[in-house]
PQR file with spaces between the fields and no chain letter, atoms N, CA, C, O and H, PARSE charges and radii, in Angstrom:
ATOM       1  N    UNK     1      43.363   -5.007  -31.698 -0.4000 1.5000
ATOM       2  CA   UNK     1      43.039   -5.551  -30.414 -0.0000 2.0000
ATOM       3  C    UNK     1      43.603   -6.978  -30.286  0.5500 1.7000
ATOM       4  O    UNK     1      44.191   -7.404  -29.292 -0.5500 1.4000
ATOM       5  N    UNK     2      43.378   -7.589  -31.293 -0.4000 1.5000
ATOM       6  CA   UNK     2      43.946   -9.087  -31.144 -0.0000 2.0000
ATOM       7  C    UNK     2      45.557   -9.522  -31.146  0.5500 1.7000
ATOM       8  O    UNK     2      46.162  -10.491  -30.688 -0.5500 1.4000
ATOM       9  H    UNK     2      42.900   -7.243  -32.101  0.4000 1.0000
ATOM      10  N    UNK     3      45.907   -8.470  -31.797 -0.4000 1.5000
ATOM      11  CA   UNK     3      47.647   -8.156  -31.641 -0.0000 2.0000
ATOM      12  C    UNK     3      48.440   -8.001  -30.224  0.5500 1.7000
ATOM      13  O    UNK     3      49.500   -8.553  -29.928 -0.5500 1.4000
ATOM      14  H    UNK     3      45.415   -7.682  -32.169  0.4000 1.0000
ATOM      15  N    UNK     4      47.532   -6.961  -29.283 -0.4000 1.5000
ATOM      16  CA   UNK     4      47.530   -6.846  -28.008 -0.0000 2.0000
ATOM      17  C    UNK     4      47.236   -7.512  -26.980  0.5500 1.7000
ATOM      18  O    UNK     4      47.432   -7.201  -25.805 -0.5500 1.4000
ATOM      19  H    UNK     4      46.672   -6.512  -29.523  0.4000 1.0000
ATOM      20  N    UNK     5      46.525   -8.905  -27.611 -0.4000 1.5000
ATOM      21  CA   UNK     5      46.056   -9.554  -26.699 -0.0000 2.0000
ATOM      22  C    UNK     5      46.788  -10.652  -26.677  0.5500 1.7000
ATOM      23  O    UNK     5      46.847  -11.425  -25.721 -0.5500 1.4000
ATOM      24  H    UNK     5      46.366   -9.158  -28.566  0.4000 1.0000
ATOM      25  N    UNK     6      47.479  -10.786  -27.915 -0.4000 1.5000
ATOM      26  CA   UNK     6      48.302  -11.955  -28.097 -0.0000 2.0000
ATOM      27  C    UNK     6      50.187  -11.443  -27.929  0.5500 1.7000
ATOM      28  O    UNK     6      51.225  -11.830  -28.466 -0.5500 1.4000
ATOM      29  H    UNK     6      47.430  -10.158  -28.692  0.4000 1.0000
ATOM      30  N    UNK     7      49.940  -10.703  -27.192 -0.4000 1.5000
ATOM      31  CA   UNK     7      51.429  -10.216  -26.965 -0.0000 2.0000
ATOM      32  C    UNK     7      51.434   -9.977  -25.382  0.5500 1.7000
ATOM      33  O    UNK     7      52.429  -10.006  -24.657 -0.5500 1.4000
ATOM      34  H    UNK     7      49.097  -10.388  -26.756  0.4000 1.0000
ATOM      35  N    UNK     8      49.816   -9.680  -24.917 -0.4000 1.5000
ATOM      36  CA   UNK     8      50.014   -9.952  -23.431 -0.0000 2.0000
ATOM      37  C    UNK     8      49.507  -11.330  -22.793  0.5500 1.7000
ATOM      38  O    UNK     8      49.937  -11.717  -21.706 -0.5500 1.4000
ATOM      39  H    UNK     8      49.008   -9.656  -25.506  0.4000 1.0000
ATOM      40  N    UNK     9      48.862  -11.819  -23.305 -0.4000 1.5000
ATOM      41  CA   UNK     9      48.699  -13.415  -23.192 -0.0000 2.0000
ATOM      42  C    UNK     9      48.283  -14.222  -24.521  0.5500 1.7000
ATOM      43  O    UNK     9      47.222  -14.102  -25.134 -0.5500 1.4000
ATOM      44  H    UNK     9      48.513  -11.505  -24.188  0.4000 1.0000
ATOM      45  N    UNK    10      49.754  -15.383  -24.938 -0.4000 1.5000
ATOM      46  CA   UNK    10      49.634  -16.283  -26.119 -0.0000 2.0000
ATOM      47  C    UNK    10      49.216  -17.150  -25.818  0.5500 1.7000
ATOM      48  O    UNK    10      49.724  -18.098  -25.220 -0.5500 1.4000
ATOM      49  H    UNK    10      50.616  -15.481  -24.441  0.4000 1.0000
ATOM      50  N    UNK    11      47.907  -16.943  -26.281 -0.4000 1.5000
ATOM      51  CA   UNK    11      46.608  -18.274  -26.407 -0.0000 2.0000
ATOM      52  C    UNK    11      45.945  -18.238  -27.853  0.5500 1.7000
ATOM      53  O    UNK    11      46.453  -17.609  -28.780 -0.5500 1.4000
ATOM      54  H    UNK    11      47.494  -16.173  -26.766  0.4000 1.0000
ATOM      55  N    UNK    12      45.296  -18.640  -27.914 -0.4000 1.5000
ATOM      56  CA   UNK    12      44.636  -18.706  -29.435 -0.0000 2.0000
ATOM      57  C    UNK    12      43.007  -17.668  -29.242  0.5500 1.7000
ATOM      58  O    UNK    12      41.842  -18.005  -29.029 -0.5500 1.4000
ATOM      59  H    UNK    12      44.884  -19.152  -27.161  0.4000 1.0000
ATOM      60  N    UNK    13      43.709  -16.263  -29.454 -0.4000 1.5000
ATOM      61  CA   UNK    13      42.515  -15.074  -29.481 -0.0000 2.0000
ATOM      62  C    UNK    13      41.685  -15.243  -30.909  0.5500 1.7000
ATOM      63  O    UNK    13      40.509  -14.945  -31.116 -0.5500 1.4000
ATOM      64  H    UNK    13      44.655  -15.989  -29.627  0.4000 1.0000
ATOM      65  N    UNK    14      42.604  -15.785  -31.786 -0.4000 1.5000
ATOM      66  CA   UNK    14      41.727  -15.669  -33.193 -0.0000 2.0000
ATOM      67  C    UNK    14      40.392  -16.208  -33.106  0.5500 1.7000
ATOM      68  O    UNK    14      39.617  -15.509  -33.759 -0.5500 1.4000
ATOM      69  H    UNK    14      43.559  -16.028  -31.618  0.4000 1.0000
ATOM      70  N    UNK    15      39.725  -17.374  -32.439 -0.4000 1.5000
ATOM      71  CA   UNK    15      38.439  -17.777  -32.381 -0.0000 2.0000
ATOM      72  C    UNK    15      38.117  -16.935  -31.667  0.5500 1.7000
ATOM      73  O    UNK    15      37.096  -16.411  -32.112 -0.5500 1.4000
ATOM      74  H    UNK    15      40.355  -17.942  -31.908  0.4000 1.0000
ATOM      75  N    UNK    16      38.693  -16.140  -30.037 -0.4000 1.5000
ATOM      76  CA   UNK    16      37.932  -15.178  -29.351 -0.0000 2.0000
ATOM      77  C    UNK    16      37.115  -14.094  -30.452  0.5500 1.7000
ATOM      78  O    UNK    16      35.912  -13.952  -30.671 -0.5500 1.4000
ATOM      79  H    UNK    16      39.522  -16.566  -29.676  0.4000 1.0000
ATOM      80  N    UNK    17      38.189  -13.483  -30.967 -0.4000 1.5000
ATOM      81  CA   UNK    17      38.238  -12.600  -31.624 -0.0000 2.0000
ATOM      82  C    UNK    17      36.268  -12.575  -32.908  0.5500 1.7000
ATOM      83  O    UNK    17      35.283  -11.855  -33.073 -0.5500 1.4000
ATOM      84  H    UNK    17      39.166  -13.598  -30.789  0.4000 1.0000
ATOM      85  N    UNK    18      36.845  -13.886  -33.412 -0.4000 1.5000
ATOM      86  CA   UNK    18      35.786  -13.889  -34.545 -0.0000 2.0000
ATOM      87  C    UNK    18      34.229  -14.075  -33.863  0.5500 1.7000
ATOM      88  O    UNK    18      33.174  -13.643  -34.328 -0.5500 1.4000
ATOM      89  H    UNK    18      37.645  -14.470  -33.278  0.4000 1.0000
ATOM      90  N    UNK    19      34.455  -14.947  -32.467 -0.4000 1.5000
ATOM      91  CA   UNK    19      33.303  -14.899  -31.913 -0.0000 2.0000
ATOM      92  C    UNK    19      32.475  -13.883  -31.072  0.5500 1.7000
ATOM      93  O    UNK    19      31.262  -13.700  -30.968 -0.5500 1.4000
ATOM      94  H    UNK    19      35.312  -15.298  -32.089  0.4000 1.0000
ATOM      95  N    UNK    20      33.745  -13.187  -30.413 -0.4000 1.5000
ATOM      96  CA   UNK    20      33.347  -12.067  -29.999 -0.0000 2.0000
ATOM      97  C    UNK    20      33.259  -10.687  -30.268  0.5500 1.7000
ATOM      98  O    UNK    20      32.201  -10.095  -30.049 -0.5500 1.4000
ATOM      99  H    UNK    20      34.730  -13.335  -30.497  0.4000 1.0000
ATOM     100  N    UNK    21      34.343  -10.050  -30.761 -0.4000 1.5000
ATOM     101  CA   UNK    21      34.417   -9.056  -31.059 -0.0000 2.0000
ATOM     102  C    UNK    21      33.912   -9.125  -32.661  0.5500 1.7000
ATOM     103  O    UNK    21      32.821   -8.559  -32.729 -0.5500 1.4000
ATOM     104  H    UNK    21      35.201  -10.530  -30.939  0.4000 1.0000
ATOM     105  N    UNK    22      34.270   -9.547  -33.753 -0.4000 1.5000
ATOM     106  CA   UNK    22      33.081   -9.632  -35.110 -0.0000 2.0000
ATOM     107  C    UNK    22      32.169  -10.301  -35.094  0.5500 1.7000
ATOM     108  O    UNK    22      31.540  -10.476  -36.137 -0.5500 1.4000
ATOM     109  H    UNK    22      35.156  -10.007  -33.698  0.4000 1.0000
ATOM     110  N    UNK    23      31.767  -10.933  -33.847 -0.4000 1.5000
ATOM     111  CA   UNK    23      30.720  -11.623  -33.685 -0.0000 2.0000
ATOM     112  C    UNK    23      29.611  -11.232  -33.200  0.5500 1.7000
ATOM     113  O    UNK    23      29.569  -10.017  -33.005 -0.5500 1.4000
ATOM     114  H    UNK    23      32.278  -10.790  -33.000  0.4000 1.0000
ATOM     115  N    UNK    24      28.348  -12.024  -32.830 -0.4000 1.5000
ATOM     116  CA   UNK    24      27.092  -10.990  -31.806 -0.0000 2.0000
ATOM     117  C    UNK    24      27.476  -11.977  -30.553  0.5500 1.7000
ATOM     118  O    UNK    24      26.510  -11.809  -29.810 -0.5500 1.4000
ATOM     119  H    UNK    24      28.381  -13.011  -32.988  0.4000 1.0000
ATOM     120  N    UNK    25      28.224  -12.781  -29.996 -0.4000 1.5000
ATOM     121  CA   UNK    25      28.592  -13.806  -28.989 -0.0000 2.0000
ATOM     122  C    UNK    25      28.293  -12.783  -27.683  0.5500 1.7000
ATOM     123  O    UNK    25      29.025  -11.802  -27.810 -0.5500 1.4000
ATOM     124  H    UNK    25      29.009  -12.918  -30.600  0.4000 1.0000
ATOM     125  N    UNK    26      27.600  -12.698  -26.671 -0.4000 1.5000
ATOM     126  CA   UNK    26      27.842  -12.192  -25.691 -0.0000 2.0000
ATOM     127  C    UNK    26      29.305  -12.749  -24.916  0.5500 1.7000
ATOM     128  O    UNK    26      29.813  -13.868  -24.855 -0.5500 1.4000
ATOM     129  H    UNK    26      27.005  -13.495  -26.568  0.4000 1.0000
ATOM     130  N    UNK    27      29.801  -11.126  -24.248 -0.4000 1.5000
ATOM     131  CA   UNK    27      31.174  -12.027  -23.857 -0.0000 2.0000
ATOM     132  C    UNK    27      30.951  -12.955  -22.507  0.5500 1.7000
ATOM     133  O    UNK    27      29.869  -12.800  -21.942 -0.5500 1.4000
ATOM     134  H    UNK    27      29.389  -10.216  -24.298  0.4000 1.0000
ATOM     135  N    UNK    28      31.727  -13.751  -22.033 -0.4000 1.5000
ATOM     136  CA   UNK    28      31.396  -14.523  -21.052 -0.0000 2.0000
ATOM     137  C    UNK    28      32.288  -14.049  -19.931  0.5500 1.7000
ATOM     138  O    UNK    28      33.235  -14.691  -19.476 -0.5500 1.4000
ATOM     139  H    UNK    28      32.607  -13.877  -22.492  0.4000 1.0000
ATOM     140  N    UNK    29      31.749  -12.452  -19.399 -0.4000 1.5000
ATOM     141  CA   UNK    29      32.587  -12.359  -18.431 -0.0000 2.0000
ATOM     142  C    UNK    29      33.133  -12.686  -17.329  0.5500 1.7000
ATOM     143  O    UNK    29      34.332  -12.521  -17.105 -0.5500 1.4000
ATOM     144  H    UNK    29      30.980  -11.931  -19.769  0.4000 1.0000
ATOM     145  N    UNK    30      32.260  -13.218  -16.467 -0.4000 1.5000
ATOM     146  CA   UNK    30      32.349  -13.897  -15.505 -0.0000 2.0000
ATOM     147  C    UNK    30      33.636  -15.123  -15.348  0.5500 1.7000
ATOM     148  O    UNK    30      34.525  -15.312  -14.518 -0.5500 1.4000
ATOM     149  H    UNK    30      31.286  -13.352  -16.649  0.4000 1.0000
ATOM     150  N    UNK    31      33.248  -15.743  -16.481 -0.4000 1.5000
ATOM     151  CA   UNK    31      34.376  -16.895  -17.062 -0.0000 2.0000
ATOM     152  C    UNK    31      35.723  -16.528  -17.315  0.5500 1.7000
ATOM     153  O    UNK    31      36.601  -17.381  -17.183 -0.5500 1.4000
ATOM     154  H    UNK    31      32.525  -15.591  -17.155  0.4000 1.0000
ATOM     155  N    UNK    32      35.926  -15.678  -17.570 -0.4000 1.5000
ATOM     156  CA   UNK    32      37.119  -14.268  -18.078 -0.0000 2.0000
ATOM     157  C    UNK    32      37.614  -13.826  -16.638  0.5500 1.7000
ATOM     158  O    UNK    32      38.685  -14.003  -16.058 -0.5500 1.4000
ATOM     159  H    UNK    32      35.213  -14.986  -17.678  0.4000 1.0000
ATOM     160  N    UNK    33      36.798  -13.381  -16.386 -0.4000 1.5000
ATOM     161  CA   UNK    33      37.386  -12.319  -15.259 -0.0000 2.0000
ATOM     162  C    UNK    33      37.687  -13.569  -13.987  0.5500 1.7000
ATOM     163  O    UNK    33      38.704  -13.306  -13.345 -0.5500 1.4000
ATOM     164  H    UNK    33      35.928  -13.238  -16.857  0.4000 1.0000
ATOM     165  N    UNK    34      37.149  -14.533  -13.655 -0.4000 1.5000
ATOM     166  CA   UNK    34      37.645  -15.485  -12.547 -0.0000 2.0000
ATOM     167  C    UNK    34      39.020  -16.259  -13.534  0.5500 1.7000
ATOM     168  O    UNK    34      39.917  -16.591  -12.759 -0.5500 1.4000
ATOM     169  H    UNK    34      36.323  -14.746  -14.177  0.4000 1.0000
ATOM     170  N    UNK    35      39.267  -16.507  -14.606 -0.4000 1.5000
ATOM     171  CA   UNK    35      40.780  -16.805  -15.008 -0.0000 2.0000
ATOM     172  C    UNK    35      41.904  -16.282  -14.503  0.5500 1.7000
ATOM     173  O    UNK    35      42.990  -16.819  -14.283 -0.5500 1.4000
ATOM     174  H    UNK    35      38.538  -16.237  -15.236  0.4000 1.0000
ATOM     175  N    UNK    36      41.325  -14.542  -14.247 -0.4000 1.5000
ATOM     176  CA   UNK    36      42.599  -13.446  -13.960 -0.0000 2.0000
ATOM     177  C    UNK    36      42.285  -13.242  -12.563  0.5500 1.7000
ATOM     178  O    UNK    36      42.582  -12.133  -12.117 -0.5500 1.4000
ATOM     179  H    UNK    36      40.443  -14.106  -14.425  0.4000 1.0000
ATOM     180  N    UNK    37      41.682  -14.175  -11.682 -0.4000 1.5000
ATOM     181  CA   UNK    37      41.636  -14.156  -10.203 -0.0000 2.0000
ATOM     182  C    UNK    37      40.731  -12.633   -9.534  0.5500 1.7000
ATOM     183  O    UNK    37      40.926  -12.046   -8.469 -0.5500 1.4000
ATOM     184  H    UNK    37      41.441  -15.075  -12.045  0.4000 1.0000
ATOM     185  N    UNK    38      39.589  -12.297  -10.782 -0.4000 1.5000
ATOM     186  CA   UNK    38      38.938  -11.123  -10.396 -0.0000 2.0000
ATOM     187  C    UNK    38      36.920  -11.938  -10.237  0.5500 1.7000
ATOM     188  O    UNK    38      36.705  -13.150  -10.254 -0.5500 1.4000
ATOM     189  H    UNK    38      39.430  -12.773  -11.646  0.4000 1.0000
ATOM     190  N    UNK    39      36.044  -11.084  -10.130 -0.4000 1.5000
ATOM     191  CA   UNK    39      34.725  -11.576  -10.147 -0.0000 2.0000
ATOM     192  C    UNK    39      33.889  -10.112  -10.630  0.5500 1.7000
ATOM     193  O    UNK    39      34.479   -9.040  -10.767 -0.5500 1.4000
ATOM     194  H    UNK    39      36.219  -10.099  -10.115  0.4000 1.0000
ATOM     195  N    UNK    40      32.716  -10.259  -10.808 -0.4000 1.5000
ATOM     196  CA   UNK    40      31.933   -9.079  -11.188 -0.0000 2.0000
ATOM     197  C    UNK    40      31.092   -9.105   -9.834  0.5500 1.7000
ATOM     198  O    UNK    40      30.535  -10.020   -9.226 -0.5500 1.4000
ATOM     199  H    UNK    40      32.236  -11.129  -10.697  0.4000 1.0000
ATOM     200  N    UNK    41      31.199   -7.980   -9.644 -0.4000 1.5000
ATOM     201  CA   UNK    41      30.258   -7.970   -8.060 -0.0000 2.0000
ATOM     202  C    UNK    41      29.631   -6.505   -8.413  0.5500 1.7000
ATOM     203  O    UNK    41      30.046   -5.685   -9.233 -0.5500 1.4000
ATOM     204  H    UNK    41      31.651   -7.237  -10.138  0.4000 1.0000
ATOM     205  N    UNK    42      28.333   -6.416   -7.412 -0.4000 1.5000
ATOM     206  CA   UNK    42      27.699   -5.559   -7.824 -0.0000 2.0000
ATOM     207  C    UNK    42      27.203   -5.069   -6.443  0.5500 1.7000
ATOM     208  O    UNK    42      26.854   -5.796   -5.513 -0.5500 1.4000
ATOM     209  H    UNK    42      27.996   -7.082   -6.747  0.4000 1.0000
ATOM     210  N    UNK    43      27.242   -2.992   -6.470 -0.4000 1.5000
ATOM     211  CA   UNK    43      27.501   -2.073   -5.231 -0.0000 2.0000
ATOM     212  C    UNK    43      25.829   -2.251   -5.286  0.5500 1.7000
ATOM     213  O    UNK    43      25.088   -2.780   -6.115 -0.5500 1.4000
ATOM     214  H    UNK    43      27.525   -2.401   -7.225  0.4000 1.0000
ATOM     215  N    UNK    44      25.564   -1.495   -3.891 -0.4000 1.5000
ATOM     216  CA   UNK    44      23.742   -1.790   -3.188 -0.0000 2.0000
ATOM     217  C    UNK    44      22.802   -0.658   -4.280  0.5500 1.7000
ATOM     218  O    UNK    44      21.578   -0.766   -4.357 -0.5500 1.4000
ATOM     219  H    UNK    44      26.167   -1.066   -3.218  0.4000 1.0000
ATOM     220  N    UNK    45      23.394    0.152   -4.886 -0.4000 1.5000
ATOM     221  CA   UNK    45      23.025    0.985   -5.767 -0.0000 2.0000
ATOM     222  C    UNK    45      22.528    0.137   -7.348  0.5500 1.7000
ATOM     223  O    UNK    45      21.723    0.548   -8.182 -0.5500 1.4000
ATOM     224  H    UNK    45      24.388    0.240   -4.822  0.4000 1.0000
ATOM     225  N    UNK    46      23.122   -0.812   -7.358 -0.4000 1.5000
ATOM     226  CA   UNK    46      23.089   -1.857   -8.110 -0.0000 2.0000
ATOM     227  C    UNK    46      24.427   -1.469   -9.789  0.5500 1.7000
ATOM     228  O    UNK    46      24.250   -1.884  -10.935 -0.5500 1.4000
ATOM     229  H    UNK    46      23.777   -1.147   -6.680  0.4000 1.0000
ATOM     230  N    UNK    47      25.325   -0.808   -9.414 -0.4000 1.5000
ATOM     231  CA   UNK    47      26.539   -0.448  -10.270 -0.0000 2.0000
ATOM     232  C    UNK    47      27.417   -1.597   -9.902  0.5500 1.7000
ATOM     233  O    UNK    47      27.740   -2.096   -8.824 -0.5500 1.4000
ATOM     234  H    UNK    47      25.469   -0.470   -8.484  0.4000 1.0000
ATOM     235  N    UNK    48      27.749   -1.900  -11.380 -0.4000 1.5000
ATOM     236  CA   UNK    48      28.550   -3.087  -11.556 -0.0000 2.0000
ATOM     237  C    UNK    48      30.314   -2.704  -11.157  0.5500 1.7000
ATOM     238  O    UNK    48      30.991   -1.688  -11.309 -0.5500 1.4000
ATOM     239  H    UNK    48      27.486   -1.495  -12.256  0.4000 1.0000
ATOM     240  N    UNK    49      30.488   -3.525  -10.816 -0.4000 1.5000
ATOM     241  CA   UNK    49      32.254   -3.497  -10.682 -0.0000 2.0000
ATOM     242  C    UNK    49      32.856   -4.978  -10.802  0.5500 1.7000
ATOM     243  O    UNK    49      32.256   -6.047  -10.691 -0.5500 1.4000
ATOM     244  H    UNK    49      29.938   -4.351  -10.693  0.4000 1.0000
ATOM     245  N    UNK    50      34.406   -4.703  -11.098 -0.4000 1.5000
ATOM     246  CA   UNK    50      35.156   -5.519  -10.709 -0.0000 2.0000
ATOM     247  C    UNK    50      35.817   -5.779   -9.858  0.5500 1.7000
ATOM     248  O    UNK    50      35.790   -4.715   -9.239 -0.5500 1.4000
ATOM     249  H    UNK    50      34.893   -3.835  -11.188  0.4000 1.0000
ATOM     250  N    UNK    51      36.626   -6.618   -9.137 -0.4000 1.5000
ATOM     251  CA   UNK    51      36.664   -7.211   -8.025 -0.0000 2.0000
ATOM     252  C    UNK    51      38.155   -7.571   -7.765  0.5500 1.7000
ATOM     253  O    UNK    51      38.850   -6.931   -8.554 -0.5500 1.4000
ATOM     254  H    UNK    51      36.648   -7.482   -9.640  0.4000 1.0000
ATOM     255  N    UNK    52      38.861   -8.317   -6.992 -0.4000 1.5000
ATOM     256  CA   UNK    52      40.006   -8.489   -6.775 -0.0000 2.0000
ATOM     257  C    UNK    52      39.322   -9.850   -6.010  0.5500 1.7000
ATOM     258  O    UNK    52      38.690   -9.560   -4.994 -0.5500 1.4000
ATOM     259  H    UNK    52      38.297   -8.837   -6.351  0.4000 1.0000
ATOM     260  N    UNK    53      39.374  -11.738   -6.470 -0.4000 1.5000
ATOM     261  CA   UNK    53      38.652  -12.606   -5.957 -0.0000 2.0000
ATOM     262  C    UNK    53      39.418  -13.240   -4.768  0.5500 1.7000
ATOM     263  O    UNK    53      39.874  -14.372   -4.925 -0.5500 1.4000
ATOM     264  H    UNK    53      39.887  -11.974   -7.296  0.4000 1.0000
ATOM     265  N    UNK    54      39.619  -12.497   -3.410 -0.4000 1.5000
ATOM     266  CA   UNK    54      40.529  -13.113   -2.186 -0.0000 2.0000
ATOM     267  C    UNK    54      40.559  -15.415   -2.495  0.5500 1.7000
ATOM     268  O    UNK    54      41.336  -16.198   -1.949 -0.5500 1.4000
ATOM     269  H    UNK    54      39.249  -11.577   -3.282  0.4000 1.0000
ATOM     270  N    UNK    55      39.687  -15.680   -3.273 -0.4000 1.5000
ATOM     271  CA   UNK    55      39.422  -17.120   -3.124 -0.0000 2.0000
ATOM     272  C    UNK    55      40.296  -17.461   -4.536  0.5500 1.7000
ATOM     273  O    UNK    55      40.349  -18.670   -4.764 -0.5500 1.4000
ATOM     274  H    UNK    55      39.055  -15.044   -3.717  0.4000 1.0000
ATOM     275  N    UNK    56      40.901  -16.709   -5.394 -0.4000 1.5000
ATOM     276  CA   UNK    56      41.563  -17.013   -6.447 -0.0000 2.0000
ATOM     277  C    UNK    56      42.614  -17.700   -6.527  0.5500 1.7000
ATOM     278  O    UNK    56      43.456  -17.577   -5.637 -0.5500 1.4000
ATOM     279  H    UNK    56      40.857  -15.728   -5.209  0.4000 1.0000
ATOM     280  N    UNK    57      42.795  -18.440   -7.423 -0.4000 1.5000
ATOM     281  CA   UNK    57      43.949  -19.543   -7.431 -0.0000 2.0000
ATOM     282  C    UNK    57      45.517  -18.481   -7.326  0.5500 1.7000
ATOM     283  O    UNK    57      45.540  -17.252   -7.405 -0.5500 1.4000
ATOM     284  H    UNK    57      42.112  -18.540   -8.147  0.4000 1.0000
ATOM     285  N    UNK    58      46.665  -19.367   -7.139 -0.4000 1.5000
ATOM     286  CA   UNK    58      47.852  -18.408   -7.335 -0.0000 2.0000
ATOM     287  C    UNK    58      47.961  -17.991   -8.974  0.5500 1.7000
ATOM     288  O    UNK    58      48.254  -16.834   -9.276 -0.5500 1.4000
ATOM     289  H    UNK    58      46.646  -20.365   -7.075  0.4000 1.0000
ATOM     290  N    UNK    59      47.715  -18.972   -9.964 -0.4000 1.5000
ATOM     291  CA   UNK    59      47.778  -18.916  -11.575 -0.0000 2.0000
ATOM     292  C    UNK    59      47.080  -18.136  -11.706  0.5500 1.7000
ATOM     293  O    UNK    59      47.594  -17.129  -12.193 -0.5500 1.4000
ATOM     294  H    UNK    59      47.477  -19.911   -9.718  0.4000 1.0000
ATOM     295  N    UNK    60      45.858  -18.053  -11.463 -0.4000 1.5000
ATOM     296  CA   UNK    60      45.080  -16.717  -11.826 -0.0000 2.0000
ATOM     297  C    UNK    60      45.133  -15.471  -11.367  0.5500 1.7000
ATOM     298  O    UNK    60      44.657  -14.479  -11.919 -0.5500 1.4000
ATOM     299  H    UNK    60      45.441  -18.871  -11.068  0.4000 1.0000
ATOM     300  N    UNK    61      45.850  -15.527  -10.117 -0.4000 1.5000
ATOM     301  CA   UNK    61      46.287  -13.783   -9.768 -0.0000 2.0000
ATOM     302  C    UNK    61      47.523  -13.546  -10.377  0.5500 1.7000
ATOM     303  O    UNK    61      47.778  -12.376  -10.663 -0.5500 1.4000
ATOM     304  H    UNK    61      46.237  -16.333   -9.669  0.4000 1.0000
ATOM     305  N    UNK    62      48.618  -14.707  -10.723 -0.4000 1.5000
ATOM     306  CA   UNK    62      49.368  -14.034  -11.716 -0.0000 2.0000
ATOM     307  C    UNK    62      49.322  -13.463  -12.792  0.5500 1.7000
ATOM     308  O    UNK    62      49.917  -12.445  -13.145 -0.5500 1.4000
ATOM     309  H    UNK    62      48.411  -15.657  -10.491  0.4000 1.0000
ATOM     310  N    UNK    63      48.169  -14.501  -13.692 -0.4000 1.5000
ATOM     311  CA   UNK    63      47.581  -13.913  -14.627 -0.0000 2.0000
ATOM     312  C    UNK    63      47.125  -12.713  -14.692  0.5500 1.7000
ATOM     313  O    UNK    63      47.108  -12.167  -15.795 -0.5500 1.4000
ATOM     314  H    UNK    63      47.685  -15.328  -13.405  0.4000 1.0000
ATOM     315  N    UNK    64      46.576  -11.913  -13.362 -0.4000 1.5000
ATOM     316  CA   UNK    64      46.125  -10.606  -13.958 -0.0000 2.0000
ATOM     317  C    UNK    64      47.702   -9.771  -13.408  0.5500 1.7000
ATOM     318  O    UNK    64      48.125   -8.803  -14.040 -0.5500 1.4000
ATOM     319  H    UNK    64      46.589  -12.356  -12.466  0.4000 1.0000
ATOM     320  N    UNK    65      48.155  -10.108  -12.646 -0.4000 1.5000
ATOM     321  CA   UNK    65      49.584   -9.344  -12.698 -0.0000 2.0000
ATOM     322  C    UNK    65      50.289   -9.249  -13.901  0.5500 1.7000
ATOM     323  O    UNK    65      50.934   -8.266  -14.269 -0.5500 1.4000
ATOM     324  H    UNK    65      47.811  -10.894  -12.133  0.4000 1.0000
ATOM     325  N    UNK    66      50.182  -10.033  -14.347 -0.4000 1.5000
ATOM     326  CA   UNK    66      50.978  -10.377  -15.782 -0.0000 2.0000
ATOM     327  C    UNK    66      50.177   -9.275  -16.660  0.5500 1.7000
ATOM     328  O    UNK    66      50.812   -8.292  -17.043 -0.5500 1.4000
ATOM     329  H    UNK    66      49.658  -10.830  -14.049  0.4000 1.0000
ATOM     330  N    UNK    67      48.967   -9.387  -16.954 -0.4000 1.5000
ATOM     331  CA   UNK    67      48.487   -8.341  -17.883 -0.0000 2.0000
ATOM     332  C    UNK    67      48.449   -7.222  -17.448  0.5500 1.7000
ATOM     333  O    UNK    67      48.318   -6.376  -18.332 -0.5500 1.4000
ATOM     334  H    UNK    67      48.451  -10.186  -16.644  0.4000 1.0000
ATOM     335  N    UNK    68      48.520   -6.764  -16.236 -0.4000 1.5000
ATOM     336  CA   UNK    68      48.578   -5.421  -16.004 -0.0000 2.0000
ATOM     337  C    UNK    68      50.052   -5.007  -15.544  0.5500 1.7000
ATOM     338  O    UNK    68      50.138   -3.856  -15.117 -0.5500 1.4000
ATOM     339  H    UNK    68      48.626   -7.452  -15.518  0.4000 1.0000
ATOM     340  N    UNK    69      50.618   -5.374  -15.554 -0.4000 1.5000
ATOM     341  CA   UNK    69      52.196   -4.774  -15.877 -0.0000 2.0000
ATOM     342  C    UNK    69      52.971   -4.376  -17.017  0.5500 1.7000
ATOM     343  O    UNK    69      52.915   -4.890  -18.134 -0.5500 1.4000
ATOM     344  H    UNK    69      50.548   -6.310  -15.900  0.4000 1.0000
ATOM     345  N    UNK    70      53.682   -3.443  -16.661 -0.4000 1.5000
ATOM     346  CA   UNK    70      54.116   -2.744  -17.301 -0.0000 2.0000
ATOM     347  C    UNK    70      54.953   -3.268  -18.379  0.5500 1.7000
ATOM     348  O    UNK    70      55.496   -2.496  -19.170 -0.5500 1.4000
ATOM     349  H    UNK    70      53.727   -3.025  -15.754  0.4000 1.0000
């Protein structure tokens, strides 16, 4: 996982990594997901989703273009 993460965005995953994923760290999604210009919003049923954030910076909607391309 950390191989993949560092080949679609080079940042320093190794602390992610140890804190989160071998870690008990809850992840900080919210914090995550507004980087890549997305939000966690939640349907009247109360089912979680993700979002596409119309208020997102231009860097951060590239950012999720960038990881989700091919």
């Amino acid at each position: 996982m950390q191989a993949a993460l560092e080949a679609k965005a080079p940042l320093d995953w190794q602390s992610f990594h140890g804190a989160y994923i071998r870690g008990d760290k809850p992840l900080p999604l919210a914090e995550i997901f507004a980087k890549a210009g997305l939000h966690l919003a939640q349907a009247e049923d109360g089912t979680p989703s993700v979002e596409s954030d119309p208020a997102a910076s231009a860097s951060a909607a590239l950012l999720w273009k960038g990881l989700v391309a091919d």
